[in-house]
C-alpha positions in Angstrom: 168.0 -287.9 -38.9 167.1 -284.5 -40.3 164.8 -284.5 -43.2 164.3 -280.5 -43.3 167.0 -278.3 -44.4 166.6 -275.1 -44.7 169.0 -273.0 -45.9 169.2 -269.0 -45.0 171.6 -266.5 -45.9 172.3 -262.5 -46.4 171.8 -261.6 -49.8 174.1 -262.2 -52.1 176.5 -265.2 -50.1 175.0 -267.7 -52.9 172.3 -269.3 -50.6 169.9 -270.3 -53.0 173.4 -271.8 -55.0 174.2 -273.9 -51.6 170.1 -275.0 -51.3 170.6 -276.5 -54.5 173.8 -278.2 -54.4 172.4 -279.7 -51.1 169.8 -280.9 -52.7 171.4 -282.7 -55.4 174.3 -283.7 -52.1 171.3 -285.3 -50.5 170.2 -287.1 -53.9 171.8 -290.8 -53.5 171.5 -293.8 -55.0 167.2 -294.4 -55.6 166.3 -290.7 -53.0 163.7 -288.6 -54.0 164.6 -284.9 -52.9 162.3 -282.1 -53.0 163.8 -278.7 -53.3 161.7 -275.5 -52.3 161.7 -272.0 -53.1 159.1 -269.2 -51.4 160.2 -265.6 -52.4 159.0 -265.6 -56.0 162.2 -265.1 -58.0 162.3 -268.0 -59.5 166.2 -268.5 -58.5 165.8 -272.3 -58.9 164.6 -272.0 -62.3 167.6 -270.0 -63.6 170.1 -272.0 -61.6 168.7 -275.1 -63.3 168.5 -273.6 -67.1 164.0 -274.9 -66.7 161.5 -273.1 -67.2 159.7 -270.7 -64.7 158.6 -273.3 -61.8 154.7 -273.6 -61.3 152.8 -274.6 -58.1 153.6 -278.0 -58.9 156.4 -280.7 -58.3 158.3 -281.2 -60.9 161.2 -283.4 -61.5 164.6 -280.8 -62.8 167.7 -283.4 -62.1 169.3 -286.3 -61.3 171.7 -286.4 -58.5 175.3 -287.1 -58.7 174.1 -290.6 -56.6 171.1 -291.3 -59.0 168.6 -289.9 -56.7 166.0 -287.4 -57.9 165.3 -283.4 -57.2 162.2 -282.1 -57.5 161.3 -278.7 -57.4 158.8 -276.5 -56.7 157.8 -272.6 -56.1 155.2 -272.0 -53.6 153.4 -269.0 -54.0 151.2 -268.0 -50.9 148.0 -267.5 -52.7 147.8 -270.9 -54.4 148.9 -272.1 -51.0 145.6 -270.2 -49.6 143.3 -271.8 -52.2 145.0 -275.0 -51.5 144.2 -274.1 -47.7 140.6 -273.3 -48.0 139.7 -276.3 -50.2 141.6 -278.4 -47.8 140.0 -277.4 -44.9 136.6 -275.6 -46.0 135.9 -277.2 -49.1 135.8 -273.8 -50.8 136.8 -275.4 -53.9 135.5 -273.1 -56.6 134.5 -270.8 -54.5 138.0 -269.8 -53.6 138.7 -269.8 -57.0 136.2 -266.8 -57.2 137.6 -265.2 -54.4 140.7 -265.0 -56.0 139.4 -263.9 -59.1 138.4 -260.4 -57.0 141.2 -260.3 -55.5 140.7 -261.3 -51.4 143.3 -264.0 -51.4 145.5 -261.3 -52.1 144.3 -258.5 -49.6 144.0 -261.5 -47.3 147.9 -262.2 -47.1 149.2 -258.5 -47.7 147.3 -257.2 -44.7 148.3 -260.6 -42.8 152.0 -261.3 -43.4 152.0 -263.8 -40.3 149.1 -265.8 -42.1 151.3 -265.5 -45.6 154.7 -266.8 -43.4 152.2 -270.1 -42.2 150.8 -270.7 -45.8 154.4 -271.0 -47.3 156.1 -273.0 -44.1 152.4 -274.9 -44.2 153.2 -276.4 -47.7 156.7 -277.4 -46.7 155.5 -279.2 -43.5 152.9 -280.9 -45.5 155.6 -282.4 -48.2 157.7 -283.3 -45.5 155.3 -285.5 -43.9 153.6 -286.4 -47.2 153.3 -290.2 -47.6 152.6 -292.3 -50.4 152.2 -295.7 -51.4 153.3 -296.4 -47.1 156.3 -294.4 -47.7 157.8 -290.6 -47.6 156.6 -289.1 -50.6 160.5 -287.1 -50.1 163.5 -288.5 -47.9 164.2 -284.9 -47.6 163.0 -281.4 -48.0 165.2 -278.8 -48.7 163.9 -275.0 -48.5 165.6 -272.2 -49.7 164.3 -269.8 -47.2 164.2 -265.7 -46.6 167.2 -264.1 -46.0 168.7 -263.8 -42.5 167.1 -260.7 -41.5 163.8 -262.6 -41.9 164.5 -266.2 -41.6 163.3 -265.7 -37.2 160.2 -264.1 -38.1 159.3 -266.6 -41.0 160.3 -269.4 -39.0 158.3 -268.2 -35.8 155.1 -269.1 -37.2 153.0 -269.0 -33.5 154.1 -265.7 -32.9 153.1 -264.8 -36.5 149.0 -265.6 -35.5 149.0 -265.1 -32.0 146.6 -261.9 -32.7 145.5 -263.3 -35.9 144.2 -266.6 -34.7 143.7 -268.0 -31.3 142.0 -271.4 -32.0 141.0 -272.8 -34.8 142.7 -274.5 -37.9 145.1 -271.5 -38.8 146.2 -271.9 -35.0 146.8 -275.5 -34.9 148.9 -275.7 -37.7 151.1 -273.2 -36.7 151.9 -275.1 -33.9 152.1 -278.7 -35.9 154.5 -276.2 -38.0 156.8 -274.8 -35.0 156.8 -278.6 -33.5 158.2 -279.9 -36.3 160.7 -277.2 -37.1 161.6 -277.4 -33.5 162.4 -281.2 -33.6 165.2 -283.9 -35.1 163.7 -283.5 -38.1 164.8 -279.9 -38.9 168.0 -278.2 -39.4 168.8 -274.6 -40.3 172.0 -273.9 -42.3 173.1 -270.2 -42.4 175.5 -269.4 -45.8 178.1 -266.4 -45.3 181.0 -265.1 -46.9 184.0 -264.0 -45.4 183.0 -260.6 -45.2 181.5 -258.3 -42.0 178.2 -257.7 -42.9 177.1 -260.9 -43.9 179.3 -262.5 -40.7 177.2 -260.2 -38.3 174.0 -261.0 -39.8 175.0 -265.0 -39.2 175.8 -264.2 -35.6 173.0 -262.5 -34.9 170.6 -264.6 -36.9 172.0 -268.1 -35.0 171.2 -266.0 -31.7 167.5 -265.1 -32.6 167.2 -269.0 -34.0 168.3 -270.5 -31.0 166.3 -268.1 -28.3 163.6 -270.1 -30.7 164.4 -273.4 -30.2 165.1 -274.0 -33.4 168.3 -276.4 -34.6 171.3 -275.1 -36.4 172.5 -277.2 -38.8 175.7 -276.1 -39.9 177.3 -272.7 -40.9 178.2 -272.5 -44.4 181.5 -270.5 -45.7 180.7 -270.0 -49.3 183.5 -268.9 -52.0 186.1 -269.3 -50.0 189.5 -268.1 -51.4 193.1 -269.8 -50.8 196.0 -267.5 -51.1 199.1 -268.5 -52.9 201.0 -266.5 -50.5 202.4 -268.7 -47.7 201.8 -266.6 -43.7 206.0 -265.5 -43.6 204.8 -263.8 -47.3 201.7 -262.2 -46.1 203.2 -260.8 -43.2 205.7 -258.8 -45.2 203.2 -257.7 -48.1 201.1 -256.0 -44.8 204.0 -254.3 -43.7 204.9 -253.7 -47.4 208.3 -255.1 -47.0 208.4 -257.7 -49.6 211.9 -258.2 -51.3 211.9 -256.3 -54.3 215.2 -257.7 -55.7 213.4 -261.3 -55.9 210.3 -260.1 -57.1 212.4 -258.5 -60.4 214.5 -261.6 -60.7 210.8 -263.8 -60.7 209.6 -261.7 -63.0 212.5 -261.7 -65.2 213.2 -265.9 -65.1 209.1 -265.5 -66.4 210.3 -263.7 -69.6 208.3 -260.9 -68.3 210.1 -256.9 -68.6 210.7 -255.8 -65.3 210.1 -251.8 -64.8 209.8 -249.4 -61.2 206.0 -249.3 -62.4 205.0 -253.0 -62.7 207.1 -254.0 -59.1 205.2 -251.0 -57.6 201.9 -252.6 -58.9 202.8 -256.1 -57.8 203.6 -254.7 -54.3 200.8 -252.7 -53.7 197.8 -255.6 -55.2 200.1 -257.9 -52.4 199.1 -255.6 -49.5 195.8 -255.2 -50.4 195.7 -259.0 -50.5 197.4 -259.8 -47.5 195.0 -256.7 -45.6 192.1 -258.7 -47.3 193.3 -262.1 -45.6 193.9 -260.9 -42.3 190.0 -259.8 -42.2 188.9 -263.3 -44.0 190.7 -264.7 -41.1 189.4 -262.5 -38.8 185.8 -263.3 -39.7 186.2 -266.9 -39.7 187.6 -267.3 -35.9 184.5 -265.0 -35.2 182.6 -268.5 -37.3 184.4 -270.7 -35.5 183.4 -268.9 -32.1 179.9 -270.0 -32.7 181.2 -273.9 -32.1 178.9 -274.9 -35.1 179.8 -277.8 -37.7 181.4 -275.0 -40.2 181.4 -276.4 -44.4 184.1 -274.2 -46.6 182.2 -274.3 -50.3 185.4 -272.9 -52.7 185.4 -269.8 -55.2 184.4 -271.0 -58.4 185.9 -268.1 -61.2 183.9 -269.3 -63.8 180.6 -268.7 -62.3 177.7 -270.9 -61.8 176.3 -273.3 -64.5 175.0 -277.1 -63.9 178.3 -278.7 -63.5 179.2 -276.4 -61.3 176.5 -277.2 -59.4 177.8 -280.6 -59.7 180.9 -279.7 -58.6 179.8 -278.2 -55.2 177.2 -280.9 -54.4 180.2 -283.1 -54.2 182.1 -280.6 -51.9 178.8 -280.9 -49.5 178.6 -284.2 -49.8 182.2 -285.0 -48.4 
């Protein structure tokens, strides 16, 4: 069963909104989930009305099932220290390298060695044990975008001219093991759109030439039209019957003019053109023959219980 999920997205589909919903999905009755962020914007934090997260695991709700979320920001310089204590036993003298500013020349001019420190920390809390148990029954990351998620996942390639042997080497490849078994999956968030649809293709054909597992594609915001297909059909061809629309309009106590049925018709094409390229996208989805999760439009906008309200969608 997986106990990784890592959730990738184009900008703007509502990834880091779906990576927290799944968490709280994945929170059942007595679960201890640990929820993950690694590009610095402190998304959880806002979703979640806390304060800014700090390198530390921190408790910031209570699933729907009575399971808890944890959450916590890495940031790849406290995951360096972290690293050089662990392994070196720099302790404070890592400290003082910080203070200088190294750790920070060190992972700008190594970007593969910042990509293993961040993935590092989230193999390390899914394996964590204490007291003979899973420290988390699951791990959920809210991972780069989907024009970096292959590179940030490919950690070997990353350090292959960075580090042939050594520690940084080995635990790249403890890291690509485990991403590359049962215990991962990668869920991809899109919208109905052809940009982000294209970037989900493409980024579920660079996963797999890796190895790596996809989870599920996720259809975020999804729309349903009050038109039936016999309506839609005739708003594209703009051939909607005028004399009913007026007489609708008219039984609503609303005052029919040239003007307002004009309106009505043209907002009903655009609609129905709009559909036709929803549905358009979604075969190309379907194409993939992935497990696909429709998450609905919420109007109102994102706030805890709607955050509620979607982790129940996921969960079903």
């Amino acid at each position: 069963m997986a106990r990784l999920h890592v959730v990738t997205g184009k900008g703007g589909t509502g990834k880091t909104t779906v990576a927290a919903a799944m968490a709280l999905a994945l929170a059942e009755q007595g679960k201890r989930i640990l929820l993950v962020e690694v590009e610095g914007r402190q998304g959880l934090a806002q979703l979640f009305d806390v304060p800014p997260l700090p390198y530390v695991e921190r408790r910031i709700a209570v699933g729907p099932g009575g399971g808890e979320v944890f959450a916590l920001a890495v940031d790849a310089e406290a995951a360096l220290l972290e690293y050089l204590d662990m392994y070196y036993h720099l302790g404070r003298a890592g400290k003082a390298l910080d203070k200088v500013g190294a750790i920070d020349f060190v992972t700008t001019i190594a970007p593969g060695l910042r990509d293993v420190l961040l993935t590092g920390k989230v193999y390390e809390a899914t394996r964590r044990k204490a007291h003979g148990r899973l420290a988390y029954d699951a791990v959920v990351l809210d991972a780069p975008p989907t024009g970096r998620i292959a590179p940030f996942l490919n950690v070997n390639h990353e350090v292959a001219d960075l580090a042939k042997v050594g520690p940084i080497r080995n635990q790249a490849d403890a890291i690509m093991g485990m991403l590359r078994s049962d215990v991962t999956r990668i869920h991809l968030v899109t919208l109905l759109e052809e940009m982000p649809v294209q970037e989900t293709l493409d980024a579920v054909e660079h996963l797999e030439a890796l190895d790596l597992r996809i989870g599920s594609i996720v259809v975020n915001m999804v729309r349903n039209s009050p038109l039936d297909d016999d309506a839609l059909a005739l708003a594209v061809k703009e051939k909607l019957p005028t004399t009913e629309i007026s007489k609708g309009l008219r039984s609503a106590g609303v005052a029919v003019s040239k003007e307002l049925v004009a309106t009505l018709l043209a907002e009903a094409h655009d609609h129905a053109v709009r559909v036709g390229l929803e549905r358009e996208n979604r075969d190309r989805i379907d194409a993939l023959g992935k497990q696909v999760t429709e998450l609905a439009l919420l109007p109102e906008g994102i706030d805890q219980g709607a955050l509620f309200d979607l982790a129940e969608e996921l969960g079903a």
